[in-house]
ZAKOLSE-869683 format. One line per field, with one value per residue (C-alpha): x, y, z; residue in one letter; residue number from 1. Coordinates in nm, 3 decimals, padded with zeros to 5 digits. Each point is the difference from the previous one (the first is absolute). Example, Ala and Ser with C-alpha at 12.3 -4.5 7.8 and 13.67 -1.06 7.14 Angstrom:
REM residues 2
x 01.230; 00.137
y -00.450; 00.344
z 00.780; -00.066
aa A; S
i 1; 2
This chain:
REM residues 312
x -01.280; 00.317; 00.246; 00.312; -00.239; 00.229; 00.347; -00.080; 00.283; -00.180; 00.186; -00.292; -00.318; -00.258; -00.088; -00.331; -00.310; -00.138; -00.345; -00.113; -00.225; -00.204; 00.212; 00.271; 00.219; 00.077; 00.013; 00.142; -00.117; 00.299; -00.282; -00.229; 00.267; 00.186; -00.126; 00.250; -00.112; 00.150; -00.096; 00.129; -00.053; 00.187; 00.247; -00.024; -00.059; -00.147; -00.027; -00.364; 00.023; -00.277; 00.161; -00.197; -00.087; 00.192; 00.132; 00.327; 00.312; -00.108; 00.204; -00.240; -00.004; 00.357; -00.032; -00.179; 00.188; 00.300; -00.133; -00.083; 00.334; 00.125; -00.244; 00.059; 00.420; -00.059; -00.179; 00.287; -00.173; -00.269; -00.328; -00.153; -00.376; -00.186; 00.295; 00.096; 00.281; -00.052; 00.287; 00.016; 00.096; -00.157; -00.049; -00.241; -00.081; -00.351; -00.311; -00.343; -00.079; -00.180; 00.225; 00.284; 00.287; 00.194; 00.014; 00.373; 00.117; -00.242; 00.030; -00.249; 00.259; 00.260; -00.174; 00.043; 00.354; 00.168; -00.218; 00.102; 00.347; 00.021; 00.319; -00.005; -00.359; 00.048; 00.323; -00.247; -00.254; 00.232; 00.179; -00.341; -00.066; 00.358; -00.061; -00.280; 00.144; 00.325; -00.138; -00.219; 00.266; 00.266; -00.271; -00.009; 00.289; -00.160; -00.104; -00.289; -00.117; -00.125; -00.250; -00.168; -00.369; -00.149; -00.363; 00.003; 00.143; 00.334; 00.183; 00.310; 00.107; -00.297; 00.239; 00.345; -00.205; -00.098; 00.355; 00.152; -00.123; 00.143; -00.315; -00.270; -00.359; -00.191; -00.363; -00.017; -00.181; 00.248; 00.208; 00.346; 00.214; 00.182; -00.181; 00.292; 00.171; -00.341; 00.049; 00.355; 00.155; 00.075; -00.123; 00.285; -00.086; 00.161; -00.153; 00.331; 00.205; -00.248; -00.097; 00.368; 00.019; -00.306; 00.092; 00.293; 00.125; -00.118; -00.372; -00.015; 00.076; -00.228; -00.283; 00.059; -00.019; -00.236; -00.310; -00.197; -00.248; 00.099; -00.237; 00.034; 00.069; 00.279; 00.160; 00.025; 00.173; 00.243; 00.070; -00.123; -00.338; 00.036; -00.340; -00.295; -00.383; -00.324; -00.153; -00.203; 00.285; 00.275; -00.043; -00.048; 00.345; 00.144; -00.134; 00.127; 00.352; -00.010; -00.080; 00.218; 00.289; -00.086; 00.297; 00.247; -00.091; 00.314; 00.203; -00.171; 00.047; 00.371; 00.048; -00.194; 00.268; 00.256; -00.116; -00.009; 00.360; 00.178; -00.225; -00.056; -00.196; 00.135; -00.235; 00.282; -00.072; -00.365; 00.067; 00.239; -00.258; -00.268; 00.248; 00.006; -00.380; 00.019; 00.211; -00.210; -00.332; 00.102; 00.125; -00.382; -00.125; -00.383; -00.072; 00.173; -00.259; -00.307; 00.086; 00.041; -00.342; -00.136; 00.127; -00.174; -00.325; 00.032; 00.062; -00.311; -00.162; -00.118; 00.231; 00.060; 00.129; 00.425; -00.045; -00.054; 00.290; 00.309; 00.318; 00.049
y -01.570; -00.213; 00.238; -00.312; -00.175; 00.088; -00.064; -00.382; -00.212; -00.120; -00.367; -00.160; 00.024; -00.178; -00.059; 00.187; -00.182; 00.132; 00.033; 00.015; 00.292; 00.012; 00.195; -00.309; 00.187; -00.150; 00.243; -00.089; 00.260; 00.059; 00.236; 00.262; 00.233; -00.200; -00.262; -00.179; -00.059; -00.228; 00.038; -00.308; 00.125; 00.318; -00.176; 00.269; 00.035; 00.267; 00.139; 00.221; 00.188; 00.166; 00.145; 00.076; 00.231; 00.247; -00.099; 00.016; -00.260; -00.117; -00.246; -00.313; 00.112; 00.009; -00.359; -00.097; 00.128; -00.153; -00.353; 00.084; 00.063; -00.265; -00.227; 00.159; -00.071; -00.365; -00.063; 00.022; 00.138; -00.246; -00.103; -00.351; 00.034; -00.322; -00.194; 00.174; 00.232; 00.364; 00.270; 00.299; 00.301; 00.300; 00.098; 00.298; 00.235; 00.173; 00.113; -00.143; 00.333; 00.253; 00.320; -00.108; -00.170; 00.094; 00.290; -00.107; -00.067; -00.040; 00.402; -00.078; -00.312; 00.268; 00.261; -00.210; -00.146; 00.367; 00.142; -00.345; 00.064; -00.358; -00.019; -00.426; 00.049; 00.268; -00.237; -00.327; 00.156; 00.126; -00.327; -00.217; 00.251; -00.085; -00.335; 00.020; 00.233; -00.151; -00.319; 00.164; 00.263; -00.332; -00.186; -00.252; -00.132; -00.173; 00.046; 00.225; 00.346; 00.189; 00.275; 00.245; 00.029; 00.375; 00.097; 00.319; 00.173; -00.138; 00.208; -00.045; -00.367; -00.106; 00.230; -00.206; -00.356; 00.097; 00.099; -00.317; -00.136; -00.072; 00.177; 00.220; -00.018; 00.314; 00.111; 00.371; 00.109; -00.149; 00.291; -00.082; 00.166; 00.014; 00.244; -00.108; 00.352; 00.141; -00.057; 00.021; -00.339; -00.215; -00.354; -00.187; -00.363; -00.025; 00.341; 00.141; -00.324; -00.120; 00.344; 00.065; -00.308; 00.125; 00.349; 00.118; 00.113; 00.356; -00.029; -00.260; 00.256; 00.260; -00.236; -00.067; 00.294; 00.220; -00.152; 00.028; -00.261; -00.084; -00.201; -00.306; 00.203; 00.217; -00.303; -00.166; 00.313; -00.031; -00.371; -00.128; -00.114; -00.245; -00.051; 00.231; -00.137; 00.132; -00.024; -00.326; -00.156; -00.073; -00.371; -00.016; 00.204; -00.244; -00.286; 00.161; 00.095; -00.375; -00.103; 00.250; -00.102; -00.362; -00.175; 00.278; -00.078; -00.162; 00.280; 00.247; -00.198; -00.052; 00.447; 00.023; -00.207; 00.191; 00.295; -00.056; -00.162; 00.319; 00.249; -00.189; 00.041; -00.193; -00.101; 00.165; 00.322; -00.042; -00.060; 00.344; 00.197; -00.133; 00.127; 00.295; 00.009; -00.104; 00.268; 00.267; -00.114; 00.036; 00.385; 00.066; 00.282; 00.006; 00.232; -00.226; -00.289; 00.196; -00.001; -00.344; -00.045; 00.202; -00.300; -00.240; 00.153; -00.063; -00.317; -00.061; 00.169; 00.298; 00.279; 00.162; -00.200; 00.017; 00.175; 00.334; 00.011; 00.171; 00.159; 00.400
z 03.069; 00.066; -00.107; -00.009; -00.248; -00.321; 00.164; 00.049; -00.183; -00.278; 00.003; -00.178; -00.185; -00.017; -00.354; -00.089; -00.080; -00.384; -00.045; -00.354; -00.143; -00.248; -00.254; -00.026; 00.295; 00.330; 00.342; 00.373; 00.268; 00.240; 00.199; -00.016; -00.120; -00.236; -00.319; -00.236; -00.352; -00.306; -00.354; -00.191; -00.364; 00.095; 00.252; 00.271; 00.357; 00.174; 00.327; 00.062; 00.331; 00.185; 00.323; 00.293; 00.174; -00.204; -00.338; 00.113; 00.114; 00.314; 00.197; -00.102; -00.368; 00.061; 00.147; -00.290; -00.264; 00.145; -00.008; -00.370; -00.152; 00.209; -00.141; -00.367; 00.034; 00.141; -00.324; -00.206; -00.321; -00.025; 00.238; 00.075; -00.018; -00.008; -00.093; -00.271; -00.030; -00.136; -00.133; 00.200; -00.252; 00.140; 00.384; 00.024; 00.325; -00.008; 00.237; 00.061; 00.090; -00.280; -00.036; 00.268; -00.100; 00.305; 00.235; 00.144; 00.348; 00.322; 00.143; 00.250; 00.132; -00.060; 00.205; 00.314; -00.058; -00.061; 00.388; 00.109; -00.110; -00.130; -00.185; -00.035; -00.107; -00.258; -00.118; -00.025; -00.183; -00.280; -00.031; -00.018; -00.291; -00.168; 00.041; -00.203; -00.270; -00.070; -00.115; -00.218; -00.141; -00.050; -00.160; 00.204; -00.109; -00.308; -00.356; 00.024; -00.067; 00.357; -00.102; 00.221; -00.131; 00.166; -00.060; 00.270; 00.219; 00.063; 00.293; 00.206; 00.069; -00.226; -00.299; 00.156; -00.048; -00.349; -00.095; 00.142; -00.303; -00.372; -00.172; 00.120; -00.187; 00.099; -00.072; -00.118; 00.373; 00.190; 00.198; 00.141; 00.269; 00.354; 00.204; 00.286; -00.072; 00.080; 00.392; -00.031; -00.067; -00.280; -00.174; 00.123; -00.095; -00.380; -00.170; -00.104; -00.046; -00.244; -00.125; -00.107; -00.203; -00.206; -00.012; 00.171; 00.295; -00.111; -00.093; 00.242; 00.308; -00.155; -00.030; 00.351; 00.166; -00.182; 00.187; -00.323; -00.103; -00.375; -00.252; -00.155; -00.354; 00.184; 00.136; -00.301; -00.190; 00.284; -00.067; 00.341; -00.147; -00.288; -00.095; 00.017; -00.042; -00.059; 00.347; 00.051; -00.252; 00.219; -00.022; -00.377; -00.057; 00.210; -00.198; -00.317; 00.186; 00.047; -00.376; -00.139; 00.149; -00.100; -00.132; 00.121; 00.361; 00.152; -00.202; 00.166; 00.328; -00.063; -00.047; 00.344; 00.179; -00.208; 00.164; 00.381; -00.116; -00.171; 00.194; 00.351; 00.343; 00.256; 00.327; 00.176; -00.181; 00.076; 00.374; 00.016; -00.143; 00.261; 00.300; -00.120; -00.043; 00.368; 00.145; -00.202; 00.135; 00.352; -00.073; -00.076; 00.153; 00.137; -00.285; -00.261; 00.225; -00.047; -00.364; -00.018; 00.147; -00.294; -00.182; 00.175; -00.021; -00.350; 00.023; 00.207; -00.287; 00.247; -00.168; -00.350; -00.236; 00.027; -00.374; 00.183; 00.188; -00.146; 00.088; 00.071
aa X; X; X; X; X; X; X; X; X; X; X; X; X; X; X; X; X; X; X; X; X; X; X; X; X; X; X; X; X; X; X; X; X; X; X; X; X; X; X; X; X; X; X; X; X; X; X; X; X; X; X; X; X; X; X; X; X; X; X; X; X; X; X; X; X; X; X; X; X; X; X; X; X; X; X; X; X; X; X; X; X; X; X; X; X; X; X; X; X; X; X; X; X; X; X; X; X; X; X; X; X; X; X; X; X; X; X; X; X; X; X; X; X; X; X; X; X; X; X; X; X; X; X; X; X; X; X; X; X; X; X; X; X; X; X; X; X; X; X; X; X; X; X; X; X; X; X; X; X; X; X; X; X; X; X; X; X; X; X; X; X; X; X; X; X; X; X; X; X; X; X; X; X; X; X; X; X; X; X; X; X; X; X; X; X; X; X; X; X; X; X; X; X; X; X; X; X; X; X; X; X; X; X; X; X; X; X; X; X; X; X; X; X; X; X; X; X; X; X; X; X; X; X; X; X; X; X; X; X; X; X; X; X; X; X; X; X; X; X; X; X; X; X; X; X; X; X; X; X; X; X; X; X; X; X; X; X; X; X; X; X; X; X; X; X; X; X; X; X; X; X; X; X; X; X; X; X; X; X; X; X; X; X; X; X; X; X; X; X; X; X; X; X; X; X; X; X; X; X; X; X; X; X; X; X; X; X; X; X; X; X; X
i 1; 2; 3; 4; 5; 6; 7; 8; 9; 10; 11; 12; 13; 14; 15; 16; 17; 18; 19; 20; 21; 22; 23; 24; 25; 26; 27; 28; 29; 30; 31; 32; 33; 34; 35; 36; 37; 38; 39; 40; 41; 42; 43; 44; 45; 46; 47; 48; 49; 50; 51; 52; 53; 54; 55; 56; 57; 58; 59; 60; 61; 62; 63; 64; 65; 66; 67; 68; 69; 70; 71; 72; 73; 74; 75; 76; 77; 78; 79; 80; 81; 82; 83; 84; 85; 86; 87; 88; 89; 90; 91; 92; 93; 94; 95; 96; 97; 98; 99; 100; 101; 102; 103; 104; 105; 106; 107; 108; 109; 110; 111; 112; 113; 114; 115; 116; 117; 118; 119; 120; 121; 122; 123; 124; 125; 126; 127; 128; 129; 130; 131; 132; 133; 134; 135; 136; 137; 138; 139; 140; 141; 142; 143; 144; 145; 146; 147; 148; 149; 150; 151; 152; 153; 154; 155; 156; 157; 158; 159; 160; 161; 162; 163; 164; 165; 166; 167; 168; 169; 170; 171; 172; 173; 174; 175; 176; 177; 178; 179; 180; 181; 182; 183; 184; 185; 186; 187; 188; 189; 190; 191; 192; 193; 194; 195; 196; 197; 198; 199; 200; 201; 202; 203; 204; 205; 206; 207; 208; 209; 210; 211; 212; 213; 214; 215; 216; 217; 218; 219; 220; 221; 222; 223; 224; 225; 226; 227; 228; 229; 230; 231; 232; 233; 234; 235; 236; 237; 238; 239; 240; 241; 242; 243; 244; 245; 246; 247; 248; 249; 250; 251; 252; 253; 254; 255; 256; 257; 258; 259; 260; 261; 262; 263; 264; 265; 266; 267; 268; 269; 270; 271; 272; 273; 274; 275; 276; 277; 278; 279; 280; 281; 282; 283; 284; 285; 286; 287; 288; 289; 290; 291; 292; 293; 294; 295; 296; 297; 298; 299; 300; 301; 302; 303; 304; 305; 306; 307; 308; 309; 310; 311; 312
């Protein structure tokens, strides 16, 4: 794998070619990993990811997913399909793949660059994963709702894409949490900037370094999860998020920039954080390393779930 792949400058991109399906929706495949879907009756788009070989953010889902929010800010708020002009109101995140939203950053990619002692690459992969959150967490810089849309397991930087967004739609078996602690370091790509906003600076570090896996209920008494589903119902609470809102939409749209205004996270901000991220992954010891590879047994699927590990 071509590790420079996501740290391209994006300059342009190609516009994608819609294919219609059956339902009345229209998709463009960026790859294997990555589909983009629009819904005109509820005036979303959505972005389906399938990562392989781990369901994790490796550096050509990282490619991907840039060339999607830069295709999503070029449109302005509205998408040409067939000639016609549609509103963008809602941009959703969500997985192709059955019980996985996200298991976070690539640890197996990270295994190599801490031995390797790969400062620049440690630095490139946090910023390709910036530059796909802070788009998502400023809305794109347009009239829409962002919502993070998690049916499973949602770990690490898979939990820091899902809270770059305005709301979070959960089923009742998806599990959240940042095992990072686990192995001794920290999610350091947006967890406690945007966890702060939601819930403080408090509950936000407590979440973070407890290590525990918390359900989708448990989130949502904590005000990080804004939505919780019957599992299998996801997309129908989204629908009725959608119709519920209704007429209130740009109001609601309107608060969202009022919060990144009085409450703010600046790329900047982002960018500090990932340094120090940096600095603390090359302090690993070989036994924080061998944890780590724990990790990425389970993301091969080969371990215990990350639900059985905990904190002493």
């Amino acid at each position: 794998m071509n590790f420079d792949v996501p740290f391209r400058v994006l300059t342009t991109v190609p516009a994608p070619i819609f294919v219609p399906l059956e339902d009345g929706r229209y998709e463009h495949r960026f790859s294997d990993q990555l589909r983009m879907i629009y819904d005109p009756q509820q005036k979303m788009i959505s972005s389906r990811w399938i990562s392989q070989p781990r369901p994790c953010f490796n550096p050509a889902l990282l490619a991907d997913l840039r060339a999607y929010t830069s295709f999503v800010a070029g449109t302005r708020g509205s998408l040409e399909i067939n000639g016609e002009r549609h509103p963008i109101e809602y941009v959703v995140e969500a997985s192709d793949m059955p019980g996985v939203f996200n298991l976070g950053g690539d640890l197996d990619l990270f295994k190599r660059l801490i031995a390797e002692a790969d400062r620049d690459g440690l630095l490139r992969y946090g910023r390709a994963c910036v530059d796909v959150l802070y788009p998502n967490y400023r809305g794109y810089d347009m009239p829409c709702t962002t919502v993070s849309l998690v049916q499973g397991e949602c770990l690490g930087g898979g939990f820091e894409a899902a809270l770059s967004s305005d709301v979070i739609v959960a089923e009742k078996g998806a599990r959240f949490g940042f095992p990072e602690t686990l192995f001794n370091l920290f999610p350091g790509m947006g967890a406690f900037s945007f966890l702060e906003v939601k819930v403080g600076a408090k509950t936000a570090e407590k979440l973070i370094m407890s290590g525990q896996i918390y359900s989708a209920e448990q989130m949502h008494d904590m005000g990080v999860v804004d939505v919780v589903a019957e599992d299998g119902e996801g997309d129908a609470a989204l629908a009725e998020l959608v119709r519920r809102r209704g007429r209130q939409f740009n109001s609601y749209t309107a608060m969202a920039a009022v919060r990144r205004t009085v409450k703010p996270v600046s790329f900047e901000q982002l960018m500090d954080v990932v340094e120090i991220w940096v600095d603390a992954a090359l302090r690993l010891t070989p036994r924080d390393l061998k944890l780590m590879q724990r990790l990425v047994g389970r993301q091969n699927g080969i371990q215990e779930p990350a639900a059985s590990a905990s904190v002493h």
